[in-house]
N, C-alpha and C positions, 0 to 999 in steps of 0.2 A: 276669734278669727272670723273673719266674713265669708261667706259664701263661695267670693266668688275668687279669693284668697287659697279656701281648701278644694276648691277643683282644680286653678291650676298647680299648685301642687300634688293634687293625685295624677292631673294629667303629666307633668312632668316625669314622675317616677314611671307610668307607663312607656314614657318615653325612652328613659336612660336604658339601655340595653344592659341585660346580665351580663357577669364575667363567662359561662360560660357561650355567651352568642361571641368573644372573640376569641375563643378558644382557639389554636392551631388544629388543622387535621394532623392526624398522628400516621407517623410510618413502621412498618415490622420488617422484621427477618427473622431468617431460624439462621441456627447455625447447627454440625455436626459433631456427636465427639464419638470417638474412640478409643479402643486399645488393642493390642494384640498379644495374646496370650503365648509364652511360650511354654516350650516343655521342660519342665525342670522335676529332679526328683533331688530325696534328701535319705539319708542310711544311717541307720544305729546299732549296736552289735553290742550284745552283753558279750563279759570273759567266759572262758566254756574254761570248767574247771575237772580236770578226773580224781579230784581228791587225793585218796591216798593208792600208789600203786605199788602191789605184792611182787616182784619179779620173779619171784618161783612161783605162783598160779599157775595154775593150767587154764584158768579164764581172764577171758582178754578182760581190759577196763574200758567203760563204756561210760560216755557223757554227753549231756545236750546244752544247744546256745539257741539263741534267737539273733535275724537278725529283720530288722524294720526295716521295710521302705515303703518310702510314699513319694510317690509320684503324680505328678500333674494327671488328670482325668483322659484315657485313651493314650497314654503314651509306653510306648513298647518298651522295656527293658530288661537286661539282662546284667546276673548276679557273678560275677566269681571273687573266689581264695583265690592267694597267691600261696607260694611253695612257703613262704613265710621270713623269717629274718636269718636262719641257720645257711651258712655258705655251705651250700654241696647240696640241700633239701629243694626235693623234686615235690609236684603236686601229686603226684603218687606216694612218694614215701617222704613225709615232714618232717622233722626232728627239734627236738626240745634238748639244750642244753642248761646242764647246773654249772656252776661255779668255776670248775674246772673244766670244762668243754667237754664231761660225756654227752655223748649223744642218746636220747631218748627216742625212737620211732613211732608216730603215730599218725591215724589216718582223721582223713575227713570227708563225712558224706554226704551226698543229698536224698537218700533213703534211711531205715533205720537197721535196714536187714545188711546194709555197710557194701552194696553190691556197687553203687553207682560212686567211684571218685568223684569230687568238688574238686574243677580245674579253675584256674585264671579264667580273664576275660580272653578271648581266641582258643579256650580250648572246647572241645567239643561236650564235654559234662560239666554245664554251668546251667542255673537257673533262671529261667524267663517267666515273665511277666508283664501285666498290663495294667498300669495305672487307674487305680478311682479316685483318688482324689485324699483316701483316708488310706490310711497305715496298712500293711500287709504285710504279714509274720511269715518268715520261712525260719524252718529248724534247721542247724546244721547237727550232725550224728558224727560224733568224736569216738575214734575208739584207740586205745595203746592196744598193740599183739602183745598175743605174751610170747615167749623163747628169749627175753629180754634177759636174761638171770646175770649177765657179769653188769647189771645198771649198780652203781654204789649209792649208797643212801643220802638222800639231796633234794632240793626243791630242782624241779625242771621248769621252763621257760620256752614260750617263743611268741613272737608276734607277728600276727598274719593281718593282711591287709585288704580289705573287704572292698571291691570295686563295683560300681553299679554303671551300666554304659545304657544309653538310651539318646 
């Protein structure tokens, strides 16, 4: 190749522009995201079982449940029992029937010393609380009275329904 052959060839390629000299300019934006958190809680309750109950004791029978809640982080909530599934059973006085419809009487507490009734939601001895985010254990405190003694011999029953308002 001659001389004057590879100069204008080297001057040509000088010449052709790179791809990026027709490059576009470029444009941006942002954009925004969000969410909004609400307050949600969630409840789990083991069976509170009293075993086996003596109706001629002179000591009451006593037993414990748990129940979980967890609740969204900061958010207020409040726990109650209801009087349970027995028609006629108050949150003061519950009642457990066998087979036959006796009725069994027995309480529920939010201490262990049995001072303080577990009301519904609206009544004034229910449990409150405040959300983290992770699980939070309340005991409830079961106990049968005794004076029980015409109970006849039976599995007793009832189902109470554990409401969380927040």
């Amino acid at each position: 190749m001659n001389k004057r052959l590879l100069k204008l060839v080297i001057a040509g390629a000088l010449i052709v522009p790179t791809a990026s000299a027709f490059a576009a300019t470029s444009a941006t934006t942002t954009f925004t995201t969000s969410a909004t958190v609400v307050a949600s809680c969630q409840v789990a309750a083991a069976n509170l079982s009293f075993g086996n109950v003596d109706p001629l004791s002179a000591t009451a029978t006593d037993a414990t449940s748990d129940i979980t809640v967890t609740c969204s982080k900061g958010t207020a909530y409040t726990v109650g029992l209801n009087a349970g599934a027995t028609t006629g059973a108050t949150t003061t006085t519950r009642q457990m029937l066998d087979s036959n419809s006796d009725a069994m009487n027995y309480g529920l507490y939010t201490d262990s010393a049995h001072a303080t009734n577990w009301d519904d939601i609206g009544g004034t001895k229910t449990q409150a609380g405040t959300g983290t985010g992770s699980a939070q254990t309340l005991t409830v405190y079961g106990e049968v009275p005794t004076g029980q003694t015409a109970l006849p011999p039976g599995a007793y029953s009832d189902t109470v329904t554990v409401t969380v308002s927040y």
